[in-house]
RODO-2510 file (C-alpha; in nm, 4 decimals, decimal comma):
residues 561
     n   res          X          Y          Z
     1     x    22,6338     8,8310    16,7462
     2     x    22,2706     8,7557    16,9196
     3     x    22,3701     8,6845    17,3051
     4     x    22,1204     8,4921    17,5871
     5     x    22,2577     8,6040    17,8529
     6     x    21,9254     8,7693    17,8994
     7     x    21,7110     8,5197    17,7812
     8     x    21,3723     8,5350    18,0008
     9     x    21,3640     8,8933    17,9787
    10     x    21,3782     8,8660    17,5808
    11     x    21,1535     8,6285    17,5677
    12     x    20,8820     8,8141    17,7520
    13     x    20,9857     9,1291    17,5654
    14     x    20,9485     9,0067    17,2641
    15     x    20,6162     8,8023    17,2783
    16     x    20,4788     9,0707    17,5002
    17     x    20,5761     9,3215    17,1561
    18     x    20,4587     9,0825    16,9161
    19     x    20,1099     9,1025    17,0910
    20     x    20,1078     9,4687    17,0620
    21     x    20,2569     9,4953    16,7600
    22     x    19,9649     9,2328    16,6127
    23     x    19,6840     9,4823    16,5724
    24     x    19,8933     9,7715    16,4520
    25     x    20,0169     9,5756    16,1643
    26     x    19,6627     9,5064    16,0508
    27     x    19,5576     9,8226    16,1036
    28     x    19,8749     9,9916    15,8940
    29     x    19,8145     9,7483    15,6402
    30     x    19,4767     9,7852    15,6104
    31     x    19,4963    10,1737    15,6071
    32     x    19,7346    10,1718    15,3348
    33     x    19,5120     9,9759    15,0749
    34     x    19,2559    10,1976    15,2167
    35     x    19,2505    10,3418    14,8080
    36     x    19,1756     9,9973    14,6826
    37     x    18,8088     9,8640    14,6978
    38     x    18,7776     9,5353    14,9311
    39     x    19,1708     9,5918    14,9570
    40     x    19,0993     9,4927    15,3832
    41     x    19,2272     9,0937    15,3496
    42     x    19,5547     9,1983    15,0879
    43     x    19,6174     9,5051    15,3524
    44     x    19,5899     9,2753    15,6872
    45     x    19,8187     9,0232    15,5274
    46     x    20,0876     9,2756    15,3742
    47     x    20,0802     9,4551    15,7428
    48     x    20,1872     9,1470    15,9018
    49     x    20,4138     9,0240    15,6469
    50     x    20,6473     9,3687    15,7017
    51     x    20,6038     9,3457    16,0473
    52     x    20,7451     9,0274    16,0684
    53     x    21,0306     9,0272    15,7764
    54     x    21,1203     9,3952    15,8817
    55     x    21,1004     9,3102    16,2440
    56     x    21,3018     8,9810    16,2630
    57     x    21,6168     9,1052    16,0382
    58     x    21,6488     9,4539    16,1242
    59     x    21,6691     9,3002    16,5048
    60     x    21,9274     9,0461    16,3688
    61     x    22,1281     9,3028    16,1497
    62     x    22,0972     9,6408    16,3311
    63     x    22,2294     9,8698    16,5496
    64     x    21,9905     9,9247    16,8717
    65     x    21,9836     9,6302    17,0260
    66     x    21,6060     9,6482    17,2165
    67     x    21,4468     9,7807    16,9030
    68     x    21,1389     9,6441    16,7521
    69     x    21,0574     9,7057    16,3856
    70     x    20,7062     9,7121    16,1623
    71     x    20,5074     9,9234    15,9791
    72     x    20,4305    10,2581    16,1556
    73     x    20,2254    10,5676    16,1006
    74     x    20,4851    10,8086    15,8967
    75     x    20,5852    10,5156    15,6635
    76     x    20,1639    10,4089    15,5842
    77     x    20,1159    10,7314    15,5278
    78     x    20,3657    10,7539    15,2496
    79     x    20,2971    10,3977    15,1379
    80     x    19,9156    10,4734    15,1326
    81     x    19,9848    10,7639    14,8957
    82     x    20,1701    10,5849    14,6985
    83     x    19,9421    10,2608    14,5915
    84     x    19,6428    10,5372    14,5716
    85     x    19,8355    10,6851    14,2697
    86     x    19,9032    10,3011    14,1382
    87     x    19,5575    10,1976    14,1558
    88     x    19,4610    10,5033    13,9476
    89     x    19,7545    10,5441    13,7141
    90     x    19,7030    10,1108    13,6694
    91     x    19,3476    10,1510    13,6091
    92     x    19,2652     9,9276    13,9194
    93     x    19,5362     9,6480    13,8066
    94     x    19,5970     9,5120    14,1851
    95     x    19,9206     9,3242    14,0884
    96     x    20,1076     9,6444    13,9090
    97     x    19,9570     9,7801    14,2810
    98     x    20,2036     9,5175    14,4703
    99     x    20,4816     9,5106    14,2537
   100     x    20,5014     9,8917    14,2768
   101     x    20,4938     9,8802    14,6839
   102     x    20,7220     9,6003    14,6670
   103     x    20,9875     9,7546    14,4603
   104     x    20,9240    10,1202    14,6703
   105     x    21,0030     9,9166    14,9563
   106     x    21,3065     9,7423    14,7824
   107     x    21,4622    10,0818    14,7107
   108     x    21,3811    10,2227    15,0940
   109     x    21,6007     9,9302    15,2262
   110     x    21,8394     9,9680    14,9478
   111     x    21,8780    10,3560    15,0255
   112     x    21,8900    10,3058    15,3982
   113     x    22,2071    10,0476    15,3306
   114     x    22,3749    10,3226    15,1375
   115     x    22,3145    10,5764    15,3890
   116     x    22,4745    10,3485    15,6308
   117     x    22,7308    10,3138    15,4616
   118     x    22,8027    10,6238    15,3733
   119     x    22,7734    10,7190    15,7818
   120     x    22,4883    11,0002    15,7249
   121     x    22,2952    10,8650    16,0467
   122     x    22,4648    11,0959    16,2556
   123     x    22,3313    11,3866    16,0579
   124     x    21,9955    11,3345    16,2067
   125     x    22,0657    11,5039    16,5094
   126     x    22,1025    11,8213    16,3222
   127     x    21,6938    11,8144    16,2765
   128     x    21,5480    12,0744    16,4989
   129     x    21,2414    12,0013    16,7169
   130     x    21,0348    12,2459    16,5681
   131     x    21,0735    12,0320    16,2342
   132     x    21,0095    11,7295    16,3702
   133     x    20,6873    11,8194    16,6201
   134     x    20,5041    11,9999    16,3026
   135     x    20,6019    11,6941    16,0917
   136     x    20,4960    11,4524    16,3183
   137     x    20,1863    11,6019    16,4237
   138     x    20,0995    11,6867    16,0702
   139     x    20,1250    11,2730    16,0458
   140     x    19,8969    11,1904    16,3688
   141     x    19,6324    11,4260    16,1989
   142     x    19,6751    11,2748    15,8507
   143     x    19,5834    10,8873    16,0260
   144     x    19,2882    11,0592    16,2394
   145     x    19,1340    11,2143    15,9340
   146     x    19,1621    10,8794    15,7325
   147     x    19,0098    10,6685    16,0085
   148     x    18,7248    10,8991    16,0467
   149     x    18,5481    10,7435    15,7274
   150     x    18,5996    10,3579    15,8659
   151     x    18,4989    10,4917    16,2050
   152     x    18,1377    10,6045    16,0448
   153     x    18,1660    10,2816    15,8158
   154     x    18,2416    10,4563    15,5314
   155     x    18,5138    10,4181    15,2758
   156     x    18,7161    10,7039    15,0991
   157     x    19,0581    10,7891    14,9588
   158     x    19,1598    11,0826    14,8292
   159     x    19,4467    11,4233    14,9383
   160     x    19,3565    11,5453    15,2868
   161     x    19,1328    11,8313    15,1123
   162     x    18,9120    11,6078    14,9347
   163     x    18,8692    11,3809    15,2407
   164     x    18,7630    11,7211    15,4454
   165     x    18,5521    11,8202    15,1674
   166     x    18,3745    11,4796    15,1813
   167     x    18,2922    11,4609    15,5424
   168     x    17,9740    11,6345    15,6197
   169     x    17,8191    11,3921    15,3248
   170     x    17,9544    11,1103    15,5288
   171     x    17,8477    11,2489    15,8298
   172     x    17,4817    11,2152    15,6457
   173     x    17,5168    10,8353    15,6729
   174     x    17,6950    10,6946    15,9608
   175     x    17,6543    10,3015    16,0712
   176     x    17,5692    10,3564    16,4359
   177     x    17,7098     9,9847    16,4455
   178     x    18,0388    10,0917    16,2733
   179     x    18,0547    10,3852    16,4883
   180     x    18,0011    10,2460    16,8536
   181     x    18,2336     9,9626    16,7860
   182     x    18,5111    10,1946    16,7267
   183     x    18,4262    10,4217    17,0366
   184     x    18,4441    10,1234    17,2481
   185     x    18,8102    10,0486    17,1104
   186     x    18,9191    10,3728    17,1900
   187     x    18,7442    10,3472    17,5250
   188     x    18,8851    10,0409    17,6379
   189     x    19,2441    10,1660    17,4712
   190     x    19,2798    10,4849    17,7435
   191     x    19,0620    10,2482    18,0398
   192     x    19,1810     9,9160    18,0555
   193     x    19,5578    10,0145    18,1808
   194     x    19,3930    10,2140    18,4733
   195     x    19,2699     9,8328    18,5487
   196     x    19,5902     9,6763    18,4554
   197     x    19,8958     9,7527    18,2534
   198     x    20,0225     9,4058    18,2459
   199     x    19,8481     9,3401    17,9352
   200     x    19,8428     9,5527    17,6120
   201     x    19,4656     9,7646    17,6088
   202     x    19,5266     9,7283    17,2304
   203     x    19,5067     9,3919    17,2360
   204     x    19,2429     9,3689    17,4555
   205     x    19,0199     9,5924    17,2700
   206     x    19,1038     9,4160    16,9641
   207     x    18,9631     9,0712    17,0847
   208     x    18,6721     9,2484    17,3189
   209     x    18,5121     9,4293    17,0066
   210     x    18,5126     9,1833    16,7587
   211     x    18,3726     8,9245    16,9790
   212     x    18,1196     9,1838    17,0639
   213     x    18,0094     9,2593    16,7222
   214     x    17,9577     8,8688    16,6741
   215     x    17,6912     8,9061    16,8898
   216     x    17,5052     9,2270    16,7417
   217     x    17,3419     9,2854    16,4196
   218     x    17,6788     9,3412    16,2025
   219     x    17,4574     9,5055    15,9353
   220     x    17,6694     9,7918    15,7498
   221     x    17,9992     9,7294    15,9135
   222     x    18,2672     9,6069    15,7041
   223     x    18,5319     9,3414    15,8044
   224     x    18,8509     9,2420    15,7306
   225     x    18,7302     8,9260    15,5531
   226     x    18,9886     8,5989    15,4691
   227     x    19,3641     8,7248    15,4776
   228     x    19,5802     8,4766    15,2661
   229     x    19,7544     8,2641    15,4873
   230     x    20,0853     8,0063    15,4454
   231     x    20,4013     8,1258    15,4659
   232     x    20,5119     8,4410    15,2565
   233     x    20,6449     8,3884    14,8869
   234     x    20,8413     8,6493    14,6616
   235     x    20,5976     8,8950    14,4691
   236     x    20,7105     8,7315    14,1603
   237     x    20,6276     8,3847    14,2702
   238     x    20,2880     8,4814    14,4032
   239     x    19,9763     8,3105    14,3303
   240     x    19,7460     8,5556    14,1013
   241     x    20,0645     8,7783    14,0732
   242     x    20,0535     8,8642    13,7035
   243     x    20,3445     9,0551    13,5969
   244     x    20,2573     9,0324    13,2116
   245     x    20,2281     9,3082    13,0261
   246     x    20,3535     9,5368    13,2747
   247     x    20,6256     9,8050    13,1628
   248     x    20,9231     9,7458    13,4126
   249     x    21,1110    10,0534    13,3053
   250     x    20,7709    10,2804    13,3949
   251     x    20,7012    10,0819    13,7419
   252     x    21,0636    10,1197    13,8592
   253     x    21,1459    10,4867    13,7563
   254     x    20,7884    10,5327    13,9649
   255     x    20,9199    10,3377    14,2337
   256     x    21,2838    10,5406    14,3368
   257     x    21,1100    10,8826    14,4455
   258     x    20,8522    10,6847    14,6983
   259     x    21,1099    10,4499    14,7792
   260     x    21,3799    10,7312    14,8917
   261     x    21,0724    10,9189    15,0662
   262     x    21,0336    10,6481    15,2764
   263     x    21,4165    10,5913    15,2969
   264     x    21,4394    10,9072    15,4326
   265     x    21,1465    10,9101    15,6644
   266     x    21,2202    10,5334    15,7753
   267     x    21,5505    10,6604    15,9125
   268     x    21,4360    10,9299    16,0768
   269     x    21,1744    10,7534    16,2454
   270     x    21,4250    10,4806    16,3246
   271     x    21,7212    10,6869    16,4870
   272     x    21,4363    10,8836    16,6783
   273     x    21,2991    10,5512    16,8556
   274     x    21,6607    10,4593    16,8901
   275     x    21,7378    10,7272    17,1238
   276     x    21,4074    10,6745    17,2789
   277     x    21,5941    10,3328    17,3635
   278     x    21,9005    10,4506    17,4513
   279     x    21,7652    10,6846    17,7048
   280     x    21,5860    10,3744    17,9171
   281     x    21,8281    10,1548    17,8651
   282     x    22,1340    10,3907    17,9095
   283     x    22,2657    10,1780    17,5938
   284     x    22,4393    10,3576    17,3007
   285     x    22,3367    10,2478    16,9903
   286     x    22,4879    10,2341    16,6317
   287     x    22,3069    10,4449    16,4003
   288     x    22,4811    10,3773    16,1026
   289     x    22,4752     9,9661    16,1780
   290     x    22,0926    10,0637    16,2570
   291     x    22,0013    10,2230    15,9563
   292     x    22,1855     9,9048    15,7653
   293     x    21,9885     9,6960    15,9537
   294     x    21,6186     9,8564    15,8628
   295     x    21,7717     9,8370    15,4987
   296     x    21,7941     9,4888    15,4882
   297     x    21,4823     9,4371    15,6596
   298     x    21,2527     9,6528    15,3924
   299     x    21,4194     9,5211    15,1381
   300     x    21,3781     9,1668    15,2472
   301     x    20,9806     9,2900    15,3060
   302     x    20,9306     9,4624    15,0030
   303     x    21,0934     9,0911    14,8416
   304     x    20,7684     8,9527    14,9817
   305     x    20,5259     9,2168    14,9361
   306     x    20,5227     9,3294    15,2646
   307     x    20,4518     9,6764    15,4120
   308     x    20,7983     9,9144    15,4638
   309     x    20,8364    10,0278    15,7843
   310     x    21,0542    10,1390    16,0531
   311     x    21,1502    10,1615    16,4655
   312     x    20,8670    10,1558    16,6304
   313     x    20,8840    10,3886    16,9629
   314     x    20,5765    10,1933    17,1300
   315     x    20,6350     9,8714    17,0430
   316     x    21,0022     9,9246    17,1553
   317     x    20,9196    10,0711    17,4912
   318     x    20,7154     9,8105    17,5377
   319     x    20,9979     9,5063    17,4696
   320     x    21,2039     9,7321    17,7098
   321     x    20,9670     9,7487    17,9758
   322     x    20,8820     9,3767    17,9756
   323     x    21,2610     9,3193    18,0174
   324     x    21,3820     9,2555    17,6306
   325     x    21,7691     9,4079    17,5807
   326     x    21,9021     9,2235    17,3190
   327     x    21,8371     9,1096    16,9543
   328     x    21,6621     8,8213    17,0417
   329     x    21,3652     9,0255    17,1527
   330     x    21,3125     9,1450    16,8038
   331     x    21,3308     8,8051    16,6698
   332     x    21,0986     8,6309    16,9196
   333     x    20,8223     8,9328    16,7691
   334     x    20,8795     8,8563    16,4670
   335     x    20,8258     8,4595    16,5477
   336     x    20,5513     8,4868    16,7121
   337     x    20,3730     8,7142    16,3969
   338     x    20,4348     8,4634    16,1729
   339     x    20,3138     8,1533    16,4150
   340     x    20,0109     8,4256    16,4025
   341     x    19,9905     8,3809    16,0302
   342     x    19,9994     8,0589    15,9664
   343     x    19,7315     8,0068    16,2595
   344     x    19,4980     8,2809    16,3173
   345     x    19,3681     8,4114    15,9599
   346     x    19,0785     8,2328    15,9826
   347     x    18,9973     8,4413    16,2966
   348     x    19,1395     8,7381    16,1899
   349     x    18,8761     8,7783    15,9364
   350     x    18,6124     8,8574    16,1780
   351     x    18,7539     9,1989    16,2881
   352     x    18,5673     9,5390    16,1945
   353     x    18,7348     9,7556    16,0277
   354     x    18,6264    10,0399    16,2597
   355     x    18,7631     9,8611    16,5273
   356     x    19,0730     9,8880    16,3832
   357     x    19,0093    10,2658    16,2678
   358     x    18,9448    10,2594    16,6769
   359     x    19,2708    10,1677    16,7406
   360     x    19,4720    10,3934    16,4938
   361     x    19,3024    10,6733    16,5793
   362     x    19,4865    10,6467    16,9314
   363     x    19,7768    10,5951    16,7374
   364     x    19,7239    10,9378    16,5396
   365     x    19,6083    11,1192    16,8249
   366     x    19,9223    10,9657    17,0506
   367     x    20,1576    11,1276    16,7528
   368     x    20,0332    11,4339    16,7909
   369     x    20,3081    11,7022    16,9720
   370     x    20,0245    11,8442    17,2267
   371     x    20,3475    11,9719    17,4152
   372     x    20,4494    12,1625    17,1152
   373     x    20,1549    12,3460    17,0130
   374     x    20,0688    12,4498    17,3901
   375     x    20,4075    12,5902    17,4021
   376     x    20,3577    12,8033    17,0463
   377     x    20,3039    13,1340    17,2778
   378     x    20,6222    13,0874    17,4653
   379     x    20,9368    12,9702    17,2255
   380     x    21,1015    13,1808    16,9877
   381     x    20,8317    13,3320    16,7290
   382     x    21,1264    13,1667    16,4402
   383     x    21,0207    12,8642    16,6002
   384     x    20,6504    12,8538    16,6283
   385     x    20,6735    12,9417    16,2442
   386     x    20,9223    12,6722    16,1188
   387     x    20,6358    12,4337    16,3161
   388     x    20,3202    12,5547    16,1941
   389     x    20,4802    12,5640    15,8231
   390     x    20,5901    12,2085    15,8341
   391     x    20,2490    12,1047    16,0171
   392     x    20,0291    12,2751    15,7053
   393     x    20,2816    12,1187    15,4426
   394     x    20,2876    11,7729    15,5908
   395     x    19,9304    11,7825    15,6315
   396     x    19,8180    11,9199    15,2824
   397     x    20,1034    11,8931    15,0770
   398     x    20,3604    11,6174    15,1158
   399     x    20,5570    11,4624    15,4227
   400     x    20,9512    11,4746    15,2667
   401     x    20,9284    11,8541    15,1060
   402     x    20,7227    11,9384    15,4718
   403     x    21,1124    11,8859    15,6047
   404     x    21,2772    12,0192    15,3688
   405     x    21,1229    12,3145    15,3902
   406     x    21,1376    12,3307    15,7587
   407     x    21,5388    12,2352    15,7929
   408     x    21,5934    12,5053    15,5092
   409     x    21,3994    12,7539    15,6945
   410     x    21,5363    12,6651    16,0553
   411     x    21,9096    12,6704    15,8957
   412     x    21,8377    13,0387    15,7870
   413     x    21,6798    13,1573    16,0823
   414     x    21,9935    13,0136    16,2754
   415     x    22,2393    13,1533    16,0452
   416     x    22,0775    13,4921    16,0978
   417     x    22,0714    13,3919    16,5049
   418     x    22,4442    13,3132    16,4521
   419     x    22,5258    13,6208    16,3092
   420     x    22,3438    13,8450    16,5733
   421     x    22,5756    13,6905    16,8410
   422     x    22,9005    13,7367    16,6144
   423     x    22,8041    14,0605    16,5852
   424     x    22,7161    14,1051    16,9228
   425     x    23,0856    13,9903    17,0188
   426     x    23,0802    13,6311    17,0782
   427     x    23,3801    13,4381    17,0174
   428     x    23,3384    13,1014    16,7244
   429     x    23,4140    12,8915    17,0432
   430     x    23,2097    13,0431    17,2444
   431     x    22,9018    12,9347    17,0055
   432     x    23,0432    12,5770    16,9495
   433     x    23,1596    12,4505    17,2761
   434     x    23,0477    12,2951    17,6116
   435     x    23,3280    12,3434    17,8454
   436     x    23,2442    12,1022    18,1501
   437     x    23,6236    12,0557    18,3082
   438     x    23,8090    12,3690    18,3465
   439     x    23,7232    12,5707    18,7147
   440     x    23,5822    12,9162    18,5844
   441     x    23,7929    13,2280    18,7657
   442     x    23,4747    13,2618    19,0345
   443     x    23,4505    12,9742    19,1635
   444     x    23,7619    12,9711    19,3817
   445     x    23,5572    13,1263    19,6656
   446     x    23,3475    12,7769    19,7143
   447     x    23,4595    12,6765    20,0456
   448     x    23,6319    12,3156    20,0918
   449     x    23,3560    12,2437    20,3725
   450     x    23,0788    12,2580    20,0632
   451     x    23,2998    12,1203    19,7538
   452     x    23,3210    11,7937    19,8187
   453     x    22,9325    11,7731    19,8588
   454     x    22,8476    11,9381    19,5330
   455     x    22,8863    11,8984    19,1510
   456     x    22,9569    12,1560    18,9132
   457     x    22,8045    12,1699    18,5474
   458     x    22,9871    12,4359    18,2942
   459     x    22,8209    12,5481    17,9910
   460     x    22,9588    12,7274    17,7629
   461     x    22,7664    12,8420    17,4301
   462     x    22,4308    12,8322    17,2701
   463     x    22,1986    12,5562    17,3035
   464     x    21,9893    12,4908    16,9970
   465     x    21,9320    12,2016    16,7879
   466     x    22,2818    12,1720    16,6586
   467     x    22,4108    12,1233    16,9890
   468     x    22,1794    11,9286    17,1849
   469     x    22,3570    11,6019    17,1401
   470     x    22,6602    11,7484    17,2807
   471     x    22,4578    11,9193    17,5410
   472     x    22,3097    11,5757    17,6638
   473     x    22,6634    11,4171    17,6129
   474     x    22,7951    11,6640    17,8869
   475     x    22,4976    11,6392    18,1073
   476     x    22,5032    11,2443    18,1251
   477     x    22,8767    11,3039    18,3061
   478     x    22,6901    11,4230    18,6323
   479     x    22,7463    11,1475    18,8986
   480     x    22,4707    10,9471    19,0347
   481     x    22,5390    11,0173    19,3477
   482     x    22,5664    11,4009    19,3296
   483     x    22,3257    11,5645    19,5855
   484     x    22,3404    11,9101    19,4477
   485     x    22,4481    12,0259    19,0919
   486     x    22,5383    12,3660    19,0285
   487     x    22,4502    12,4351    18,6134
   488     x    22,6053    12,7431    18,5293
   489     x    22,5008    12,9168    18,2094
   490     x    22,6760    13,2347    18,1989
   491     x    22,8099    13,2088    17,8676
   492     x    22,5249    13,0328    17,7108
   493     x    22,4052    13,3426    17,5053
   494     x    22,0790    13,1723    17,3422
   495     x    21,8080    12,8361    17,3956
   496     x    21,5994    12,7335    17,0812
   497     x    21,2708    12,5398    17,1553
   498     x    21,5178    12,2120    17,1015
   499     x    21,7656    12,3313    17,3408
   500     x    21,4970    12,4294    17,6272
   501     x    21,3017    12,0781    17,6467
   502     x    21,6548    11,9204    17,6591
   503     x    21,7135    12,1314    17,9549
   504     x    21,4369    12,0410    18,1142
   505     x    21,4656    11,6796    18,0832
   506     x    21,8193    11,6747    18,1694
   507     x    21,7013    11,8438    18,4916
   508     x    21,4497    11,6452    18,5612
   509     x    21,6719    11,3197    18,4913
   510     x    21,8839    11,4723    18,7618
   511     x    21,6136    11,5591    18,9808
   512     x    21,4527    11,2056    18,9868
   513     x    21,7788    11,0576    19,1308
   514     x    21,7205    11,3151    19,4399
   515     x    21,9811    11,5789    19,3754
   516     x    21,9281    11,9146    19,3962
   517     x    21,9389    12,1457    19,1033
   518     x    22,0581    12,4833    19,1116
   519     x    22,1377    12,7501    18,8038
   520     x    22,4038    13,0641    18,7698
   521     x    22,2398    13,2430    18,4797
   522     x    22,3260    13,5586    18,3674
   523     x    22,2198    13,6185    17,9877
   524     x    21,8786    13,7611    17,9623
   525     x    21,7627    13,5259    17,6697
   526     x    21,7606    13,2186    17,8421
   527     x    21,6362    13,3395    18,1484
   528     x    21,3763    13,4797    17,9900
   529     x    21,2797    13,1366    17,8319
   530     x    21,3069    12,9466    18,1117
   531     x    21,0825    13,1221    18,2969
   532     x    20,8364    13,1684    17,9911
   533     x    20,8272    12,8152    17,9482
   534     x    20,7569    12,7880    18,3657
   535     x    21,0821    12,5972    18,4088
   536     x    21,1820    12,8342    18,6328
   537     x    20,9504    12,8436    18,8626
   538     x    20,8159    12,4836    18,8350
   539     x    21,0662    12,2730    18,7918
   540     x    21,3935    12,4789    18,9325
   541     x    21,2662    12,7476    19,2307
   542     x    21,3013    13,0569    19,1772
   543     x    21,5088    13,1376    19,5125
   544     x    21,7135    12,7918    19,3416
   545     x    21,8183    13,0673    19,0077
   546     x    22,1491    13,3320    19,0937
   547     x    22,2537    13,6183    18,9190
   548     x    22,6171    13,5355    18,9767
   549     x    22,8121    13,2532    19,1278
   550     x    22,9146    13,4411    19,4366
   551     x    22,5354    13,4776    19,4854
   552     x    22,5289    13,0794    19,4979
   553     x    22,8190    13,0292    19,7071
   554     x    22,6788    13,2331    19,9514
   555     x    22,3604    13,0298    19,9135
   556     x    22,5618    12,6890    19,9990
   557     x    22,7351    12,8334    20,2917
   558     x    22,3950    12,9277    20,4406
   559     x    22,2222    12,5706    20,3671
   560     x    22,5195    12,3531    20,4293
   561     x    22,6621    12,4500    20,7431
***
């Protein structure tokens, strides 16, 4: 049931998302016809088509209630591959082109239904972050490398090899035009909010180039030319849609792999952003009523030829920010798209195209897991491989088998952990539980003077990818108005990559409300992490870290009375 009890704030959410969300969907769309010559206008007008359809009912239907839906990178990337091999395979036939992204997109929403149905959304949490930073990074090079070309004002499709292959050639004939255009995007992208945040850079660099190129010698720089405009139709009931001739049973068998690819990766990409939403709102959402929801909303796209697509993190944080909470938000984006549409295509047509390769190459680079590959030195060696495998895959090979390799690699690794610490003695409970109620033996020498002023945070097994949920389940219990919180790890054995940066933002969650965090540790592989990965000493001081609890008692008594 949509509620207004929070209308102003949805409002502003959602037009303030719509704006962003404007020159993202012409830049997805565009980059996914990027295969098909003069495909710019088609790829403008199926980019806002999704992002309206796929934002206004998965708002209505689904789960997280701030959300905002459209086309993102992982999903064009996939969609991209997919009418490259449809343009070839159809011998350049530009309807079997649509009706085979329509009908991939069909079967993504139909798949994410099922899996809603079928609960699997809570199996997400089981992916580890090594599988998802190589994956996702892999994806933010993938969009940088294919806005290159349209950067230089060139055009090129192709696998990831052939487009490396091709670029000192097109490095042999760049449009200085093209090129400075698209620099300026990107400049005005990372300066404007230093000026003002209040309104999206994107945006702003969006108008602010394309007016600027009306004024300078346009001479090699391509455009997105005339975008269809009207209200969206059905792909069957399109105007130059022709469907004769075409062999169903071939195009829909073609379809179900691509469509389940991006039924897979929509969901992921979905729940991910979800979180992202839960953690600013401190909402819960429902994953499996989410992933329902983005099922109705790519199918209802793909029904109209529009672009699949998925929960977009930025465009969400963005509704959040500018004070959207409910459904409503969504819907008012996807409104104001499609008063966009039936407006502005005559004045969309004037944008470069390397103003929009501008603009997706901060996309691409934003992606990127910086955080991830700086840390490659200090996490687990198991984990540094299980990311640079599924970066090289996703980047050269192909985005669904790049997990898939990586969860069956990380579930070996951890079965070999697991059995190292059964062997070692560990109890099964011991390496499933977080015990954060029952008093531990030590602690009965805390003196009544201190207890009262202090909170108490028991862990009790490994942290790793498996577990992190439950880990940040327990660590949301810690008051508000606790001023110092004791974590004690002594019988958490071992810390993945997945387990140590939810440590350290559950610390500095608890940090930023002005408590004061201090840690009993006593096994040597998560100290040793911790202070490998400088959380100990930068976040949590050293003198802050005890060997035992009777160490930290003493500690209290000292500073408290």
């Amino acid at each position: 049931m949509i509620k207004f009890n929070n209308l102003k704030g949805d409002l502003f959410g959602g037009v303030t998302a719509g704006i962003v969300a404007l020159p993202l969907a012409l830049a997805f769309g565009i980059q996914a016809f990027g295969a098909v010559p003069d495909g710019a206008s088609i790829g403008a007008y199926v980019g806002l088509t999704g992002a309206m359809l796929l934002g206004f009912f998965a708002a209505l239907f689904g789960g997280t209630h701030s959300q905002i839906s459209g086309p993102t990178g992982p999903m064009t990337v996939v969609t991209a591959t997919l009418i490259t091999g449809a343009w070839t395979s159809s011998g350049g036939n530009l309807s079997e082109v649509l009706l085979s992204m329509a009908l991939a997109a069909i079967f993504c929403g139909l798949f994410q239904i099922l899996f809603g149905l079928i609960k699997i959304g809570k199996y997400v949490r089981y992916i580890p972050y090594p599988v998802l930073s190589g994956f996702m990074s892999g994806i933010g090079v993938i969009i940088i490398l294919q806005q290159i070309y349209p950067l230089i004002g060139q055009s090129k499709g192709g696998s990831m090899i052939d487009l490396l292959v091709g670029l000192p050639e097109a490095f042999g004939s760049v449009s200085l035009t093209a090129l400075l255009l698209g620099l300026g995007t990107v400049a005005i992208i990372y300066l404007f909010p230093l000026i003002t945040k209040k309104v999206p850079s994107t945006l702003v660099a969006l108008i602010v180039m394309t007016v600027v190129s009306l004024f300078i010698n346009m001479e090699g720089v391509a455009t997105i030319g005339e975008i269809p405009s009207g209200l969206p139709v059905p792909f069957f009931a399109k105007e130059g849609m022709s469907l004769a001739g075409i062999n169903w049973a071939t195009v829909l068998v073609a379809a179900i792999i691509p469509g389940l690819t991006l039924a897979g990766l929509g969901s992921i990409d979905t729940l991910l952003t979800s979180v992202v939403a839960d953690n600013i709102t401190k909402t819960k959402h429902n994953s499996n009523r989410e992933l329902i929801g983005q099922g109705i909303g790519n199918a209802v796209a793909g029904l109209f030829c529009g672009l699949p697509g998925a929960g977009a993190t930025m465009r969400t944080v963005v509704n959040v920010k500018s004070g959207g909470r409910t459904q409503l938000s969504g819907m008012v984006h996807a409104i104001l798209l499609l008063a966009i549409m039936l407006g502005l295509g005559s004045v969309v047509k004037y944008v470069p195209l390397s103003v929009l390769a501008g603009i997706l190459l901060t996309v691409g680079w934003g992606i990127i897991d910086f955080k991830g590959f700086k840390d490659l030195v200090k996490i687990p060696r198991a984990d540094a491989v299980v990311l640079i495998v599924v970066f090289l895959v996703t980047v050269f090979v192909d985005l669904l088998t790049a997990v898939g390799i990586g969860m069956v690699i990380a579930c070996v690794l951890f079965m070999k952990r697991a059995s190292d610490l059964v062997e070692g003695g560990y109890s099964s409970q011991e390496m499933t539980n977080f015990d954060k109620e029952s008093p531990w033996a030590d602690e009965g020498g805390m003196p009544d003077t201190v207890a009262h002023k202090i909170y108490i945070q028991r862990l009790n097994g490994p942290i790793f990818f498996g577990t992190i949920n439950k880990f940040k389940e327990v660590m949301s219990t810690v008051p508000p108005d606790a001023k110092i919180v004791i974590i004690r790890m002594r019988l958490v054995s071992f810390m993945d990559q997945s387990g140590l940066y939810a440590m350290e933002e559950a610390i500095k969650d608890i940090q930023a409300r002005g408590a004061q965090v201090l840690m009993t540790i006593i096994q040597p592989q998560p100290m040793y992490m911790l202070t490998k990965m400088n959380l100990i000493p930068d976040i949590v001081p050293e003198d802050h870290t005890f060997k035992t609890f009777e160490d930290c008692t003493e500690y209290l008594k000292k500073q408290l009375n």
